[in-house]
C-alpha positions as CSV (number, residue, x, y, z in Angstrom):
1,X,63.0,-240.6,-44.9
2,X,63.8,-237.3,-43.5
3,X,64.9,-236.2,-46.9
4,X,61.6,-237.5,-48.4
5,X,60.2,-233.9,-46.8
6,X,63.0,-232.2,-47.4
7,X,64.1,-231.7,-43.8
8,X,67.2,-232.8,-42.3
9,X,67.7,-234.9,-39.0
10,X,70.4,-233.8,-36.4
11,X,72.1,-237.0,-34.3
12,X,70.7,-240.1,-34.5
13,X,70.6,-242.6,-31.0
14,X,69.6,-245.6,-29.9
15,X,68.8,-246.1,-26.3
16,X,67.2,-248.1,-23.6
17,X,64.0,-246.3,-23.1
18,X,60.6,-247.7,-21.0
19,X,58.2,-245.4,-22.0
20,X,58.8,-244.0,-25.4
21,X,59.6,-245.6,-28.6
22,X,61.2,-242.6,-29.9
23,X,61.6,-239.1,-29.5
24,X,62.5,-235.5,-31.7
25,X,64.4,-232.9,-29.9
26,X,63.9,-229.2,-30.7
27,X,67.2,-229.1,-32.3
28,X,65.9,-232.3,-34.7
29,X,67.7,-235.0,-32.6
30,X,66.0,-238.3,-33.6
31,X,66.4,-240.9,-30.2
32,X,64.6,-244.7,-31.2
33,X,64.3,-247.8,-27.8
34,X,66.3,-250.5,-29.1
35,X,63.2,-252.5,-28.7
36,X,62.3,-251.6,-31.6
37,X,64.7,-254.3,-32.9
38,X,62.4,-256.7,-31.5
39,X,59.3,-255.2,-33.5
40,X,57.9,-256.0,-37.1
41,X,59.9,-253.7,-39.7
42,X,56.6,-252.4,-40.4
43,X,56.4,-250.7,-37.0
44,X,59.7,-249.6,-37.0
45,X,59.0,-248.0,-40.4
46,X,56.5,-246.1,-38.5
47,X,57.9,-244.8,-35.4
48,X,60.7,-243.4,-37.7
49,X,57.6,-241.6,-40.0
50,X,56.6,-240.9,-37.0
51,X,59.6,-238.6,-35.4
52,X,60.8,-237.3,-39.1
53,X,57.1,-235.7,-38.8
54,X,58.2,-234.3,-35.5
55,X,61.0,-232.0,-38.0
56,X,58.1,-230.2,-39.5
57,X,55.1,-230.3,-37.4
58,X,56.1,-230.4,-34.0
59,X,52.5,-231.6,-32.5
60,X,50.1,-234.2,-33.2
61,X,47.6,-232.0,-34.9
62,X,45.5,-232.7,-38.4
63,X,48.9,-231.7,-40.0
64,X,51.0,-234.1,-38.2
65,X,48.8,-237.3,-38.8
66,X,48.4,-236.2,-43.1
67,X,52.2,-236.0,-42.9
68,X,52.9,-239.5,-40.6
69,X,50.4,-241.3,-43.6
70,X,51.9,-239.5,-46.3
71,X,55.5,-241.0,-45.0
72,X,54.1,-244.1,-44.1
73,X,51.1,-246.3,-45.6
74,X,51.1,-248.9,-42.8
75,X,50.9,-246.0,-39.9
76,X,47.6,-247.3,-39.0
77,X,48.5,-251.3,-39.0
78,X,51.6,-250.1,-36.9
79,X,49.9,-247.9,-34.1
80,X,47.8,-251.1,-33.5
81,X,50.2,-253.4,-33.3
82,X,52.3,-251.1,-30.7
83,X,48.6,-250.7,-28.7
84,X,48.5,-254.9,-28.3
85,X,51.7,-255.5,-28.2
86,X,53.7,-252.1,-26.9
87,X,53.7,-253.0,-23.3
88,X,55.1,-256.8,-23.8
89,X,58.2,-254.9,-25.6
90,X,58.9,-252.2,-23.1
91,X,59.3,-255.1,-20.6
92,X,62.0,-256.4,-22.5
93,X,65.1,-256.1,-21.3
């Protein structure tokens, strides 16, 4: 995905996070819960989207959001179904 925009990721980890589902470092470290496992691939999809975004605009601003959509066409459907069902995963585990 990251080379969709041109950009390249650093190192890529999996860990056991409670209160993010992922994360960009300033160096362009991509970090993803392993809960994510447990989720639709739809909403994995997007939380990737969602930190590749994070290599060029490193806010949620108007930019950030056109990018996330332009990466991933169910952003929306995904963002909801974290909201309703988000907590249930973080207690996983």
């Amino acid at each position: 995905m990251a080379a969709s925009i041109e950009e390249k990721a650093g190192r890529i980890s999996v860990r056991d996070t409670r209160s993010r589902w992922g994360s960009c470092s300033a160096k362009g470290n991509l970090s993803f819960s392993w809960r994510l496992i447990l989720a639709p691939e739809f909403v994995l999809n997007y939380v990737v989207a969602h930190e590749v975004a994070h290599l060029i605009e490193r806010n949620h601003g108007p930019k950030f959001w056109k990018l996330v959509a332009r990466l991933d066409d169910q952003a929306d459907a995904a963002r909801k179904w974290l909201r309703r069902n988000g907590e249930a995963l973080h207690r996983m585990g």
